[in-house]
C-alpha positions in Angstrom: -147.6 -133.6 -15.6 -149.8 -134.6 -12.6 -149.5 -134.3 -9.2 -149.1 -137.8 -8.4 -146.6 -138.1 -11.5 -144.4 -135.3 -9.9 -144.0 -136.9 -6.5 -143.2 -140.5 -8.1 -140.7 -138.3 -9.8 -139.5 -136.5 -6.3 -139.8 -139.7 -4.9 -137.0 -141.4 -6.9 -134.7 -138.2 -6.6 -134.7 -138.9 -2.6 -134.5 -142.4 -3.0 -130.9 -142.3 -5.5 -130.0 -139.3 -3.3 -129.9 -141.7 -0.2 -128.6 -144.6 -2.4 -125.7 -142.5 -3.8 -124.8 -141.4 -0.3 -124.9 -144.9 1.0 -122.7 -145.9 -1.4 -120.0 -143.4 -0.8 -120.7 -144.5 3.2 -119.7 -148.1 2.2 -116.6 -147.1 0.5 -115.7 -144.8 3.1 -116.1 -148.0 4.9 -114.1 -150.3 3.1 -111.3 -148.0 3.0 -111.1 -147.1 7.1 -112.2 -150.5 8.2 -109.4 -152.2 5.9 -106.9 -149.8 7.9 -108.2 -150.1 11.8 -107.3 -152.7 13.6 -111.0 -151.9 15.8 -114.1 -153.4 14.4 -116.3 -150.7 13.1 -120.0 -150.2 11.7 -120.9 -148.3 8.0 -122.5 -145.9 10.6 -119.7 -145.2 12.9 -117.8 -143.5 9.8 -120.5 -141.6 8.3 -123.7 -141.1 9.9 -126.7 -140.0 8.2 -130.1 -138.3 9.4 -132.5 -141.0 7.5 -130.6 -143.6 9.5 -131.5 -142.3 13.1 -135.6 -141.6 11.2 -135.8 -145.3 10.9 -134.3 -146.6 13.7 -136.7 -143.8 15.9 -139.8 -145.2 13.9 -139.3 -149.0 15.2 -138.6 -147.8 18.7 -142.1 -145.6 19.0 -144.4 -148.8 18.6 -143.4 -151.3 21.3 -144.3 -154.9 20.8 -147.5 -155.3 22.7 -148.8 -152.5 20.5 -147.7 -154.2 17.2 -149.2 -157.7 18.6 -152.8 -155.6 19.7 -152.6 -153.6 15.6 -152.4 -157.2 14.2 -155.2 -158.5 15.8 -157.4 -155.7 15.4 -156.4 -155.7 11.9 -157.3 -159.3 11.7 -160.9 -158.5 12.7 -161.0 -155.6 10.3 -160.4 -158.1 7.5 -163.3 -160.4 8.9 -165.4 -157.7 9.3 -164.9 -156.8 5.3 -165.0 -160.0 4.2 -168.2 -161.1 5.8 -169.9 -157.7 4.4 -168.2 -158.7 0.6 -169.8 -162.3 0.8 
């Protein structure tokens, strides 16, 4: 086995790890929510550290930046297209 066949394998652990958890959140939710008489988030009864990773990730890059990355990626793409032609 490879390298890159081991971390497609390690990869897919992580990713039914998460899923399995997020699954129990939703029942966990189901259950609570169906007995509260406040309205509640999947996240207020089980929180998770890959939810607060994400959420942190689309906070760093504020919009102006995101605008300014797609237009210099833009010309990137000219750029390699004229050289290609």
């Amino acid at each position: 086995m490879t390298m890159k066949e081991a971390s497609y394998i390690i990869k897919k652990n992580e990713e039914d790890y998460i899923n399995n958890w997020n699954q129990t959140r939703y029942i966990c939710y189901s259950i609570i929510q169906s007995q509260s008489t406040t309205s509640l988030l999947p996240t207020d009864v089980l929180k998770f550290p890959w939810d607060e990773t994400k959420n942190e990730i689309q906070e760093k890059i504020p919009i102006k930046s995101k605008e300014e990355l797609i237009a210099h990626s833009l010309e990137m793409e000219k750029k390699i297209n004229s050289q290609n032609v």
